[in-house]
C-alpha positions, 0 to 999 in steps of 0.5 A, spaced: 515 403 763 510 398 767 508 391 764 500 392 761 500 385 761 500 384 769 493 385 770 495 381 778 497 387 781 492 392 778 486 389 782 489 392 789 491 400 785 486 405 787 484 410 781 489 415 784 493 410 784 492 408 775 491 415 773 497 417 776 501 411 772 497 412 765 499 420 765 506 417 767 506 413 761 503 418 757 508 422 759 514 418 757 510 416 751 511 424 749 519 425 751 520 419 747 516 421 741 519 428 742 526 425 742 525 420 736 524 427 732 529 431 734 534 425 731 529 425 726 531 432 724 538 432 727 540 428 722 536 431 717 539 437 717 546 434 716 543 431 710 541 438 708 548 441 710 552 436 706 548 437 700 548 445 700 555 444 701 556 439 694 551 443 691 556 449 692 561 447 691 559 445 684 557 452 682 563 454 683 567 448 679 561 451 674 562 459 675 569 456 674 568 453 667 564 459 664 571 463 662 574 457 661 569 454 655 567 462 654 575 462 651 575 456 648 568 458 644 571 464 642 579 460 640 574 455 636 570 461 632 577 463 631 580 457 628 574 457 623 577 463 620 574 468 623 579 474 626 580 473 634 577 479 636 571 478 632 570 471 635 571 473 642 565 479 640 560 473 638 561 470 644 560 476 648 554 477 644 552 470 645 552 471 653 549 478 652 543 475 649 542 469 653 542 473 660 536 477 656 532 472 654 533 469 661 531 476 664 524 476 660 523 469 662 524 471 669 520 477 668 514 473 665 515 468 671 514 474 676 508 478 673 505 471 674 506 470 681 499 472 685 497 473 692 495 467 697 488 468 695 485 462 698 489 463 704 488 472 706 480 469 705 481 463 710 484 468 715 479 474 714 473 468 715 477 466 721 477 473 724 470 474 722 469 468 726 473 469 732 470 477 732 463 475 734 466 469 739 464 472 747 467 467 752 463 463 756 460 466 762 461 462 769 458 463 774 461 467 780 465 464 786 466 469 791 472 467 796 468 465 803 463 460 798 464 453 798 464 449 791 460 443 790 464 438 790 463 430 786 468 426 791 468 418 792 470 419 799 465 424 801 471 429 803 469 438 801 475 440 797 481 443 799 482 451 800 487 450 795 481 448 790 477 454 792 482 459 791 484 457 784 477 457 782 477 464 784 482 465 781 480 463 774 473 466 775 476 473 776 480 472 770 474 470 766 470 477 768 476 481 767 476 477 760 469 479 759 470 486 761 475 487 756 470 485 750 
């Protein structure tokens, strides 16, 4: 990018000339801003990958233990005295109970889960809004017209700028015609 603080060479550049450097910067400005995000997120995601990895294979190792410490349970239930059968039973039991208080939590959870009221209003005031909005009427340009033009070197416009011109001004009525 150039150099802002070199303010020699900038009495001599026509508007053109600086209008056509800013929006190169600015443009520069924007692909540099776009890629810092794309890293940004890059490296996010890594992040987020790795850790969705540790975190399942922590549930595995978990899924793993439940057998293990639900066997250990039932031998510990056991060795109090009680009869093998009766204590793999308890712990059974034990598992069966927990999973149906975690379905009624679950549940009670679910029957509180509402709608986004808040937003379903913002959208319906917004399509009320946008329903009444009519485009802004221009006014029609035919094609042999010539168009007023604000130029600092006193030259007419370019076909080019007529042609286009029109064609936005079809484009209008066509939108206008459509409502």
């Amino acid at each position: 990018m150039s150099d802002p603080g070199n303010y020699a060479g900038n009495a001599d550049r026509s508007l053109g000339q600086l209008v056509a450097s800013a929006t190169a910067e600015v443009s520069a400005l924007v692909h540099d801003e776009i890629a810092l995000a794309k890293a940004e997120v890059r490296q996010d995601v890594k992040r987020g990958a790795t850790g969705s990895v540790a975190f399942i294979i922590a549930g595995v190792l978990v899924l793993f233990a439940v057998p293990v410490l639900s066997f250990a349970a039932a031998y510990g239930i056991h060795n109090l005295g009680l009869g093998l059968a009766w204590s793999f039973l308890i712990v059974g039991v034990a598992f069966i109970l927990l999973g149906a208080l975690l379905a009624l939590f679950a549940i009670a959870k679910f029957k509180k889960v509402k709608p986004p009221e808040k937003s379903i209003a913002s959208a319906k005031q917004t399509a009320a809004v946008l329903q009444g909005v009519k485009p802004h009427p221009r006014p029609a340009v035919t094609a042999g017209a010539s168009l007023p033009a604000v130029t600092t070197s006193g030259s007419t416009p370019s076909g080019k700028v007529v042609a286009k011109a029109t064609v936005q001004d079809e484009a209008s009525a066509v939108a206008r015609s459509s409502t």
